[in-house]
C-alpha positions as CSV (number, residue, x, y, z in Angstrom):
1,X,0.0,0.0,0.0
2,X,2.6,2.2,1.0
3,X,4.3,1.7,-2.8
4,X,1.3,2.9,-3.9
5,X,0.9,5.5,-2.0
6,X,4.4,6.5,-3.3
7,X,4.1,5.9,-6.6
8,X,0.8,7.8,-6.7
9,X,2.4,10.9,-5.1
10,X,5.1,10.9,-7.6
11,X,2.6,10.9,-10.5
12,X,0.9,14.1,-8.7
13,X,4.4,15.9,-8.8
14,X,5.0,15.0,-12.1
15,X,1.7,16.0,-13.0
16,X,1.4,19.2,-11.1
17,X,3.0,21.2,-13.3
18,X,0.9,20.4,-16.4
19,X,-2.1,20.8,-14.4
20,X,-1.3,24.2,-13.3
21,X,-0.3,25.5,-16.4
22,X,-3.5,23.8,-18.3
23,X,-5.4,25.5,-15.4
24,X,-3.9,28.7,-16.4
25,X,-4.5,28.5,-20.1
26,X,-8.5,27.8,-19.2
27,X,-8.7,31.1,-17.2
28,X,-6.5,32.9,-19.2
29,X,-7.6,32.0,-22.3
30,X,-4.4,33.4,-24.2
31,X,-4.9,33.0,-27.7
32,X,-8.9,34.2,-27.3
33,X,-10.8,30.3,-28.5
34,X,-12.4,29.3,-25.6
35,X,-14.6,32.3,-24.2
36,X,-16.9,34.6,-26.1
37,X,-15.9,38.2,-27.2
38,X,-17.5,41.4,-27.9
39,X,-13.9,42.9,-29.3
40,X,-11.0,40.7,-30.8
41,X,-9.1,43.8,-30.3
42,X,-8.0,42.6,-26.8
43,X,-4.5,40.6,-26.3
44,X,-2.8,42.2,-29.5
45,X,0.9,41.1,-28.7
46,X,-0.9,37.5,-29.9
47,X,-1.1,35.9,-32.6
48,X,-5.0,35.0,-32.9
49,X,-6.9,32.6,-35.8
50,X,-7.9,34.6,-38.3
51,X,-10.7,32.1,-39.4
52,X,-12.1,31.8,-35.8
53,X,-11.9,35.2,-34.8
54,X,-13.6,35.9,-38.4
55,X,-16.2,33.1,-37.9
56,X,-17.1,34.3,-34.0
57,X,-17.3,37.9,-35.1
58,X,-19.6,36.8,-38.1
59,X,-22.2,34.6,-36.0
60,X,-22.7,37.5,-33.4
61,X,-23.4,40.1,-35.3
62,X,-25.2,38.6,-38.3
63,X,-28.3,38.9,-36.9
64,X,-28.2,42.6,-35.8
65,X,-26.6,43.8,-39.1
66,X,-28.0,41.5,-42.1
67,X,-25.1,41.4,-43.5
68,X,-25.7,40.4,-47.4
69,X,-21.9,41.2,-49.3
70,X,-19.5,39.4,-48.0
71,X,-15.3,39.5,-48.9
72,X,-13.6,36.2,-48.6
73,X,-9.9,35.6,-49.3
74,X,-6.5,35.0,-47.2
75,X,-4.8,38.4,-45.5
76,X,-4.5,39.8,-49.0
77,X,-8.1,40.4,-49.1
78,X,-7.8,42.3,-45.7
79,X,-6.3,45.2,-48.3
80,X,-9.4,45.3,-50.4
81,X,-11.4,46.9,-47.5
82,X,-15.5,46.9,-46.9
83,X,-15.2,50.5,-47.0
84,X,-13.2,51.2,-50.4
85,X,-15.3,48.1,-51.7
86,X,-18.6,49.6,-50.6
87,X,-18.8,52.2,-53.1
88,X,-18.5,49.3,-56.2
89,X,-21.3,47.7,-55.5
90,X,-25.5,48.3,-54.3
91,X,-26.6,47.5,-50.6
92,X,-27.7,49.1,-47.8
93,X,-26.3,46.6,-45.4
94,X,-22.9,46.4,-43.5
95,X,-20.3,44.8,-45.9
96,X,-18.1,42.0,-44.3
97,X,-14.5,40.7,-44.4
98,X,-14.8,37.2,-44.1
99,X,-11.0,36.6,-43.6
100,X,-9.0,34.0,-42.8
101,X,-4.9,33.5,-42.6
102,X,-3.7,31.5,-45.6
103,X,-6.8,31.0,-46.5
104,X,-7.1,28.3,-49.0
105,X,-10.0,27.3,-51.3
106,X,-11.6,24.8,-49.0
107,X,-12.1,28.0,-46.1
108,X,-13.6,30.0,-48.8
109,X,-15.8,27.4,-50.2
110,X,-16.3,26.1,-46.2
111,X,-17.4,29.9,-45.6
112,X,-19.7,30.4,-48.3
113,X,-21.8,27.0,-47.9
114,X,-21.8,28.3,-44.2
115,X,-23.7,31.2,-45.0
116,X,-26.0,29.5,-47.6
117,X,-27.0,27.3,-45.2
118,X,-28.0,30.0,-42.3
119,X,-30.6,31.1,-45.6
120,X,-28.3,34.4,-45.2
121,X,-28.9,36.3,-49.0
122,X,-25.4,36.6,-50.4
123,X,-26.2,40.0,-52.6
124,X,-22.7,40.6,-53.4
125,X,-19.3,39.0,-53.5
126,X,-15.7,39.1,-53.5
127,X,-13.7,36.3,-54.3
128,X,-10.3,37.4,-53.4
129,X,-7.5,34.7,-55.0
130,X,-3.9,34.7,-54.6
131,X,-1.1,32.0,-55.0
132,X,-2.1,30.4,-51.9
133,X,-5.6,29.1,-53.1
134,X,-5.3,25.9,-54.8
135,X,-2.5,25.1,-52.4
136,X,-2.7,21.8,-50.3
137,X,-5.4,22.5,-47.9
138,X,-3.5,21.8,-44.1
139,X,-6.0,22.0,-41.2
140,X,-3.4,21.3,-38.2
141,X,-1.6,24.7,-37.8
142,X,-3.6,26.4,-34.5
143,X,-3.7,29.6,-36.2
144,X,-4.4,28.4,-39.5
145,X,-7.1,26.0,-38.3
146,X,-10.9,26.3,-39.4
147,X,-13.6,27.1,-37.0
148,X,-15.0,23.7,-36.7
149,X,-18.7,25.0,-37.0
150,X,-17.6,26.3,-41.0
151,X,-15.0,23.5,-42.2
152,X,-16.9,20.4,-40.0
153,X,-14.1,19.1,-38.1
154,X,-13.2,18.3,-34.3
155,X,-13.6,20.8,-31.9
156,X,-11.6,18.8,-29.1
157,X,-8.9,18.6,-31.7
158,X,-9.0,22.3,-32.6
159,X,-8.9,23.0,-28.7
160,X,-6.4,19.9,-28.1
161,X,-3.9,21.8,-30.8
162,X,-4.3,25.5,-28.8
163,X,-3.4,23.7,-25.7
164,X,-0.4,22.3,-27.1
165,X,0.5,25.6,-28.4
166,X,0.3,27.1,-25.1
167,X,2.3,24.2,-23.4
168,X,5.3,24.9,-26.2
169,X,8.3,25.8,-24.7
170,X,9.1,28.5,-26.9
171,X,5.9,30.2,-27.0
172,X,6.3,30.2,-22.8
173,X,9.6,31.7,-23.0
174,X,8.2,34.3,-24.8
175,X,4.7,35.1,-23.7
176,X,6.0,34.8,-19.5
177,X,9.1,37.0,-19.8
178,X,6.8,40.0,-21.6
179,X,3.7,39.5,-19.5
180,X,5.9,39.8,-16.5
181,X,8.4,42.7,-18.1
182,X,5.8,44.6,-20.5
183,X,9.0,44.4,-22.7
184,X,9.7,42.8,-26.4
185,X,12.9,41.7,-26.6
186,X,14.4,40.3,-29.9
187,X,14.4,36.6,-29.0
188,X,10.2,36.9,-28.7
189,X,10.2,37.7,-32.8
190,X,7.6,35.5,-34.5
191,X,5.6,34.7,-31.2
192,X,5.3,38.5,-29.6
193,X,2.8,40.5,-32.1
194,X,4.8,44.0,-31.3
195,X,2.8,46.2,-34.4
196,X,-0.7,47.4,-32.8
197,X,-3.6,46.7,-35.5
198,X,-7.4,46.8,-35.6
199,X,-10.5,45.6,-36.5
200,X,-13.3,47.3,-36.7
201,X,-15.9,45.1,-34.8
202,X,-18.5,45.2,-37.0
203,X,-17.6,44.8,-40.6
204,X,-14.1,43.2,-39.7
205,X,-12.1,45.8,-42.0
206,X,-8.7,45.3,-40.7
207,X,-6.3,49.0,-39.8
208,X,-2.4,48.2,-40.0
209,X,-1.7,51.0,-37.5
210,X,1.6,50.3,-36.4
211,X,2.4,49.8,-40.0
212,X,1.2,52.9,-41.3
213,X,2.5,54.6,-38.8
214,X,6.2,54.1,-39.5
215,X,5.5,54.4,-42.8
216,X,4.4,57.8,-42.0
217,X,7.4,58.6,-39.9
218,X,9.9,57.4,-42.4
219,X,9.4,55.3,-45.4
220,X,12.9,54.7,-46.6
221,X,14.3,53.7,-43.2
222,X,11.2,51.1,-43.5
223,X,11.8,49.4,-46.5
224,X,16.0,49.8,-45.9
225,X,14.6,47.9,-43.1
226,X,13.0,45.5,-44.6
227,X,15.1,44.5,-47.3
228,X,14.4,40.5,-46.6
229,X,11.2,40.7,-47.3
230,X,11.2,41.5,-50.5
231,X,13.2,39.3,-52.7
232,X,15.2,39.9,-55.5
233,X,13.2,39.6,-59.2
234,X,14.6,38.5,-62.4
235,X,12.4,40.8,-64.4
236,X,11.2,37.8,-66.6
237,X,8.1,35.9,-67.2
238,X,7.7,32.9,-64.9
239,X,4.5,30.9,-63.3
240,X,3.2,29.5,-60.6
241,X,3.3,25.5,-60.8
242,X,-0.5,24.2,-61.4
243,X,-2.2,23.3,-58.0
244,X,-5.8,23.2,-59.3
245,X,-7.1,19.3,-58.7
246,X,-10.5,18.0,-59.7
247,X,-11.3,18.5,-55.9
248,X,-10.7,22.3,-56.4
249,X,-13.0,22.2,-59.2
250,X,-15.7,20.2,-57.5
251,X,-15.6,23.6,-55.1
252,X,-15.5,26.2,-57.2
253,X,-18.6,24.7,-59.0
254,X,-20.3,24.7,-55.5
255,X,-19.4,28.2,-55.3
256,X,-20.8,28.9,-58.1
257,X,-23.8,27.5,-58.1
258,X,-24.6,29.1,-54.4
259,X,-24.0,32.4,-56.1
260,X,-26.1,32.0,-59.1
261,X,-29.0,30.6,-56.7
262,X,-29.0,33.9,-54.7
263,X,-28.1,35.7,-58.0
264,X,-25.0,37.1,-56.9
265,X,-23.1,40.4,-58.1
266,X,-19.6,39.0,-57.8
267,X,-16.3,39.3,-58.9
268,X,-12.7,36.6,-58.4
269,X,-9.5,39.0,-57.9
270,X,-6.2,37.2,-58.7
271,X,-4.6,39.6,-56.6
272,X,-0.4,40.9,-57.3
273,X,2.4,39.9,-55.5
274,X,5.6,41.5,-55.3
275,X,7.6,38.9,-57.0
276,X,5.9,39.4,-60.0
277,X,5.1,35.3,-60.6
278,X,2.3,35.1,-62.5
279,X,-0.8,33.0,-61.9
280,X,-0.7,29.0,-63.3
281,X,-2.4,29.2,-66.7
282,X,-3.8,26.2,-66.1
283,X,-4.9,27.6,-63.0
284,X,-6.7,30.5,-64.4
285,X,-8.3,28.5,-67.5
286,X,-10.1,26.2,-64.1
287,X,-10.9,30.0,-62.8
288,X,-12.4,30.9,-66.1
289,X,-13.9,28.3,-66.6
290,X,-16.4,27.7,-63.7
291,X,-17.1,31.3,-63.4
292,X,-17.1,33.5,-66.9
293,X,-13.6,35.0,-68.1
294,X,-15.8,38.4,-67.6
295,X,-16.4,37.5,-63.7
296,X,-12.0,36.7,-63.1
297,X,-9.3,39.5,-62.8
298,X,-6.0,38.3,-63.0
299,X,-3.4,41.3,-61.7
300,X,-0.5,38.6,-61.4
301,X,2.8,38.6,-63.0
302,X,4.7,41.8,-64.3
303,X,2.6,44.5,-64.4
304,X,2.2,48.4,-63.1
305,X,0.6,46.9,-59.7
306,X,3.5,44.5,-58.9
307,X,6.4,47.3,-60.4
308,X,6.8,49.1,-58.0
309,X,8.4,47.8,-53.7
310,X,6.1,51.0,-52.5
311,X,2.8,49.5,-53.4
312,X,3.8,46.5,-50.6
313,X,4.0,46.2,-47.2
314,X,6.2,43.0,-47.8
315,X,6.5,40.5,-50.8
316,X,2.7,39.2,-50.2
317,X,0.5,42.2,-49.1
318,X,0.0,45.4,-51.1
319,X,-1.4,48.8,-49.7
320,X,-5.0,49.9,-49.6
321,X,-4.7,52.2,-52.6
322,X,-3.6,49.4,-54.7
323,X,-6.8,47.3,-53.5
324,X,-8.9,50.5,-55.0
325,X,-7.1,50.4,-58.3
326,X,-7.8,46.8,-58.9
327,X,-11.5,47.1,-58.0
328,X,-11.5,50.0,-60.4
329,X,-10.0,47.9,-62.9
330,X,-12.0,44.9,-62.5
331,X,-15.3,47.2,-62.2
332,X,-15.0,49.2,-64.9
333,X,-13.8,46.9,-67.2
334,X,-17.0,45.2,-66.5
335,X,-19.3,48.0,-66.9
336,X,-20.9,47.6,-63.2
């Protein structure tokens, strides 16, 4: 009895710790997944899940703002803003930025099904591409994940994966040593957020504030900066690989037939990167295909968007005014 007794003691001191800090995670909810929220705006120094906080923000206030035009797409389409996209198109609702972190064609399908099946009227749309979407879709990163009430998968596992992203040794010698100091230090790079942002809690329209800001202070000492972020180009023509599978296909004609049942005003932005690689021809012929070469702007490759490193942020995400410029490309070339 008395080995027992040992042995069970031991397993409570070896346990201990785990316990405490799992205790910890539950009350303090770091990473903002367990708990609801009225503002995501809380706990900026972390880095939160996109597609969660998107999906949470979505499903409180859809109800109270009848939202009916909707923007889906990865972080680029964070840059194509309700309230520059607002004046392209006819409602008298709230517009929403249904975001997600490398968002892949499953989310955005995931997403739109999501609201079809709440009998929500999709008026307007904005299918924002980049060279991300036909990529493999990988649903085990914690701040990549889907919200398991969109893309139907575990929600133990989604909760199983934050926890183990709490317990990770490198995220607690990170988040402890600034909690306790108020203090960035160099070491906490990739797991400290140290730029302040926000999103507006209604339509989701993201403000890079810190960004901005040092742009606004000084521009060249931010890009002289940031001279790893933005890779050298050849200045020749060159495309992505081809990702598109029949799966992809077998989504985008979902897409399309939700929009054509709510008769949808839409539009698919192939939006510009910075190293000027241009969209898989193959790719785009898929694109074109399911929805009408006049419904798909392609602004890859080399071109006046991608020409110049003061239309980016970094290699991936290109400034507001840029966003404008291709909506008043796509939109007038249309005619509406």
């Amino acid at each position: 009895m008395d080995k027992r007794a040992t042995l069970l003691k031991r397993i409570i001191l070896f346990s201990l710790p785990f316990m405490i800090l799992t205790g910890v995670y539950i009350l303090t909810d770091p990473f903002m997944v367990i708990y609801k929220y009225d503002d995501f705006n809380r706990k900026q120094y972390i880095h939160k899940n996109r597609d969660f906080v998107s999906t949470e923000m979505f499903k409180k206030n859809s109800e109270k703002y009848a939202y009916d035009s909707f923007i889906f797409g990865s972080s680029t389409s964070l840059f194509i803003p309700p309230s520059i996209w607002s004046d392209y198109i006819q409602t008298e609702n709230k517009v929403f930025s249904f975001d997600a972190s490398s968002e892949r064609l499953a989310g955005l399908w995931s997403k739109v099904k999501y609201i079809d099946e709440r009998n929500i009227r999709i008026k307007n749309a904005l299918l924002v591409f980049d060279f991300r979407t036909f990529k493999e879709f990988d649903n085990t990163d914690p701040t990549s994940m889907k919200h398991f009430e969109v893309y139907h998968s575990s929600r133990l596992n989604f909760h199983y994966r934050y926890l183990l992203q709490f317990l990770n040794f490198e995220f607690l010698t990170a988040i402890i040593p600034y909690k306790l100091l108020n203090r960035y230090l160099p070491y906490m790079e990739g797991v400290i957020v140290v730029m302040p942002e926000y999103y507006d809690p209604i339509t989701n329209e993201f403000h890079n504030t810190g960004v901005d800001q040092l742009l606004k202070t000084d521009s060249v000492k931010y890009y002289e900066d940031r001279t790893d972020r933005f890779p050298a180009r050849s200045g020749e023509y060159f495309e992505e690989i081809r990702m598109s599978t029949s799966e992809h296909m077998q989504m985008l004609s979902e897409i399309k037939a939700i929009l054509d049942k709510n008769n949808t005003n839409y539009k698919v932005l192939i939006c510009p990167s910075y190293n000027q690689v241009a969209y898989n021809r193959e790719d785009l012929k898929l694109t074109e295909t399911v929805f009408g070469e006049e419904k798909v702007f392609n602004f890859t490759g080399i071109n006046r968007f991608t020409s110049e490193k003061s239309n980016f942020y970094d290699a991936t995400h290109f400034k507001k005014y840029v966003g404008k410029q291709l909506l008043d490309s796509a939109y007038n070339a249309s005619g509406q």
